[in-house]
C-alpha positions in Angstrom: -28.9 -58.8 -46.2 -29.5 -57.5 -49.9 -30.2 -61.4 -50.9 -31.3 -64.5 -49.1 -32.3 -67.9 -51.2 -32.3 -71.0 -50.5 -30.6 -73.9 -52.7 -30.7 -77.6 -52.8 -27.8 -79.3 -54.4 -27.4 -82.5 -55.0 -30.7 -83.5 -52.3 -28.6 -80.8 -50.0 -30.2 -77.6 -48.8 -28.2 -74.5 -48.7 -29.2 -71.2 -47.2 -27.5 -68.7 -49.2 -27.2 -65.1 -47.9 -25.2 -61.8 -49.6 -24.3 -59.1 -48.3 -23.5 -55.4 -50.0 -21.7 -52.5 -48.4 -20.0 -54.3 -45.4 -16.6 -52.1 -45.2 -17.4 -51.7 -41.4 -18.4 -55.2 -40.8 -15.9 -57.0 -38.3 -17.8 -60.0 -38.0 -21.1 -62.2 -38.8 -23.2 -64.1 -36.6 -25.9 -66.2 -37.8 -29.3 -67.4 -35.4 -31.3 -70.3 -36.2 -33.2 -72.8 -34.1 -31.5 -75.4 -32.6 -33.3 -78.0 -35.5 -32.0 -76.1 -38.0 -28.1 -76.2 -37.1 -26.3 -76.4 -39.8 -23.6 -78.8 -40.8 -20.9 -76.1 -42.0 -21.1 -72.5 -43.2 -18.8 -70.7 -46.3 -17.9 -67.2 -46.1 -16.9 -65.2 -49.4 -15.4 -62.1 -49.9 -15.6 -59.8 -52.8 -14.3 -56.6 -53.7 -16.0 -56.0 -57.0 -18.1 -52.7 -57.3 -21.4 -54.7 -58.4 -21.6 -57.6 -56.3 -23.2 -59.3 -59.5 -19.4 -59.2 -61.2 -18.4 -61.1 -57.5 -17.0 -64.7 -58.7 -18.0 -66.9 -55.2 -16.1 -69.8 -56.9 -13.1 -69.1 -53.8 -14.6 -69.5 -50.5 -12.4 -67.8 -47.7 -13.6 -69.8 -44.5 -15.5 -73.3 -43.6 -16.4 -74.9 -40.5 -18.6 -77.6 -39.1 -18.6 -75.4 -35.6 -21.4 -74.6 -33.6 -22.0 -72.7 -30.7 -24.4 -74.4 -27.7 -26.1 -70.9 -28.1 -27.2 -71.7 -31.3 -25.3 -69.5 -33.0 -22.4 -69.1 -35.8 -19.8 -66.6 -35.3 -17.3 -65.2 -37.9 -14.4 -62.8 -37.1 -12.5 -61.6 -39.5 -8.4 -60.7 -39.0 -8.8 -57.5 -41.6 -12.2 -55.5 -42.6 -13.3 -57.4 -45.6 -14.0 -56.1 -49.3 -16.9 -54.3 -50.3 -19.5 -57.9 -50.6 -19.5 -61.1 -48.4 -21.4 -64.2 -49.0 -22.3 -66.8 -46.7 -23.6 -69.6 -46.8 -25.0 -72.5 -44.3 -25.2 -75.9 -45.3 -28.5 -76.7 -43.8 -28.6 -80.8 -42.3 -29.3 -83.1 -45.5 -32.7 -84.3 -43.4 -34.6 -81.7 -43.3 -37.0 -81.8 -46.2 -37.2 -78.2 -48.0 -40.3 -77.7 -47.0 -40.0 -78.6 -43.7 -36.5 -76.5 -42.2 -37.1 -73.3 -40.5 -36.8 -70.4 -43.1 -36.8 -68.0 -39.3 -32.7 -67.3 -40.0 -31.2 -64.2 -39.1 -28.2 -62.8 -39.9 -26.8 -60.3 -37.4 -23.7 -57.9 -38.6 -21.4 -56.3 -35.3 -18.3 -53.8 -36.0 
């Protein structure tokens, strides 16, 4: 991941991760503890040389889906564009200082 932040909106807590260089990614899965599920994720794709020019503002995927393996899995039909953003919408009740910040984001081809 070449950024992760998190980002509390409207009293709800968004973990926000980007990624740079994924012409070879096939897929994302995200890990977390099972406290930390999250309600939905976003996945955005961006084919801008700097991923700073990227406009997120058109999100390609959403789901409330998770797996019992705690675990979020996205596939994608075609190799995406040279950025992808994704973002978990982290439960409402977990306080900010309080939610595991122990994510990782795992890339497969």
């Amino acid at each position: 991941a070449t950024a992760a932040s998190t980002v509390n909106a409207d009293g709800v807590h968004y973990l926000q991760i980007t990624l740079a260089s994924v012409q070879n990614i096939w897929g994302i899965r995200a890990v977390f503890e099972p406290s930390s599920f999250p309600r939905g994720y976003t996945v955005g794709v961006c084919a801008e040389a700097n991923v700073t020019d990227c406009d997120w503002s058109s999100l390609t995927a959403y789901t409330t889906d998770v797996n019992r393996d705690s675990t979020l899995v996205a596939k994608f039909a075609v190799r995406p564009a040279l950025h992808l953003m994704f973002t978990l919408r982290l439960p409402a009740e977990l306080a900010e200082d309080t939610f595991s910040t122990e994510y990782r984001l795992e890339s497969f081809e």
